[in-house]
N, C-alpha and C positions, 0 to 999 in steps of 0.2 A: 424388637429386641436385637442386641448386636451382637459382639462377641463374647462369651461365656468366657470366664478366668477362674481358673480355684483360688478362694479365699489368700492364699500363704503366697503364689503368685502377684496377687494384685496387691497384698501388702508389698511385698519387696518391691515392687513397680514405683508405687507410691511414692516407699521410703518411709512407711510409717509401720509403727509395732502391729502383727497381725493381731491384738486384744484392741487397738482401737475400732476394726476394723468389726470386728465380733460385739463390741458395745455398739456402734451402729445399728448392725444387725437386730441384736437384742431390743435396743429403743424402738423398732421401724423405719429408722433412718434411712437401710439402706436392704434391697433387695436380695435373698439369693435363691437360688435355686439349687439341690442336694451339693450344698457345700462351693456353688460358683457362683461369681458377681458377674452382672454386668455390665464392660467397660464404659458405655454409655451412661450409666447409672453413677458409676466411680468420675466417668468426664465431668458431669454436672454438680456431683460434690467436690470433685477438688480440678477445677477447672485451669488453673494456674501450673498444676503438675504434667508434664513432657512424657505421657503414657509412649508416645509415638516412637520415640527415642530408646526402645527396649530393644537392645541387640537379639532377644529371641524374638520380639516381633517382626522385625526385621528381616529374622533369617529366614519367618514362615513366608512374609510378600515374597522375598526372594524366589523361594522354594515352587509357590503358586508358580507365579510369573513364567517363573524356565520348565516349569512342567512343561506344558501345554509346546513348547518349542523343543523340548527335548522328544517328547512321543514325534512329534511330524519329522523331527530329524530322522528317526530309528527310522520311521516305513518309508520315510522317502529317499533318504541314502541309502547308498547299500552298504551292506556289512564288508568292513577294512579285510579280513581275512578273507572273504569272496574275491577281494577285487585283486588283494594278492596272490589268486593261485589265476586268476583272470591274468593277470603283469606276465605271472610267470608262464604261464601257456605260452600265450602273444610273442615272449621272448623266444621260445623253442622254437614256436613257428618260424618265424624269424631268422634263430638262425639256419634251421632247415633250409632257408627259400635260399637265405647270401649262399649257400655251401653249394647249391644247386646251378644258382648261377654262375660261379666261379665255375665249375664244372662245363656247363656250358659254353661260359668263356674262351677255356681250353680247349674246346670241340671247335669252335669255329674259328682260331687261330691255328691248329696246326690242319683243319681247311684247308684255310688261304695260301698255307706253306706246303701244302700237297698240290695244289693247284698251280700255285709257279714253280714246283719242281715239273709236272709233267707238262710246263704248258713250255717250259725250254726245248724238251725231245718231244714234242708232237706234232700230226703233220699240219698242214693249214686248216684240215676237217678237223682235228682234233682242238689245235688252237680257239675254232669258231665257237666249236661246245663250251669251252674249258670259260671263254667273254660269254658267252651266255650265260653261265652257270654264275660267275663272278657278279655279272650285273642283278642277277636275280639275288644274289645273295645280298650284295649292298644294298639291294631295296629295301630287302626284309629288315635289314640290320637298321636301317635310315626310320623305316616308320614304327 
């Protein structure tokens, strides 16, 4: 047995008056069950008619079809709201880290500009520290 239609459904399908459809019935001509045919039954009597062709059957294949794709989307995506307070975190962080660095930045350039102010008035002990300190820094800074 195939897909069950109520009687006034499978008339309009048809395109025939739902009392042809009920004189079937009537004679034995045609099957129903509390008030539904089925399409199968209506296929092989009116074999020639484009059941297929029913924009509400249509819309249920549809409907089937994109279920089954629409559930695996939900569990396996994640939810657009989650991922936007996800965006917006990432952003904070973010610009936390840039504001840090600049900060930093700033620390090891006026460094290098305290280090060649006292490396002008310092004595040759001083100077040797001041290349020591300078090469150590460009290390750190290089790797």
């Amino acid at each position: 047995m195939g897909q069950q239609l109520p009687l006034a459904r499978a008339a309009t399908m048809l395109g025939v008056p739902r009392r042809d459809l009920q004189r079937l019935i009537h004679d034995g001509d045609l099957q129903t069950f509390e008030g539904k045919v089925d399409m199968d039954d209506l296929r092989q009597r009116y074999p020639l008619m484009a059941m297929d062709d029913d924009p509400i059957l249509e819309y249920t294949k549809l409907i089937r079809q994109t279920a089954f794709a629409r559930r695996v989307a939900d569990t396996v995506a994640p939810d657009t709201a989650a991922l936007e307070q996800q965006l917006r975190k990432r952003n904070a962080d973010l610009s936390v880290a840039n504001a840090k660095m600049q900060k930093f930045r700033g620390c090891i350039h006026e460094l290098a500009q305290l280090l060649g102010d006292l490396n002008r008035d310092a004595s040759p002990e001083q100077k040797q520290v001041i290349s020591v300190v300078n090469s150590w820094l460009l290390d750190k800074l290089e790797n």
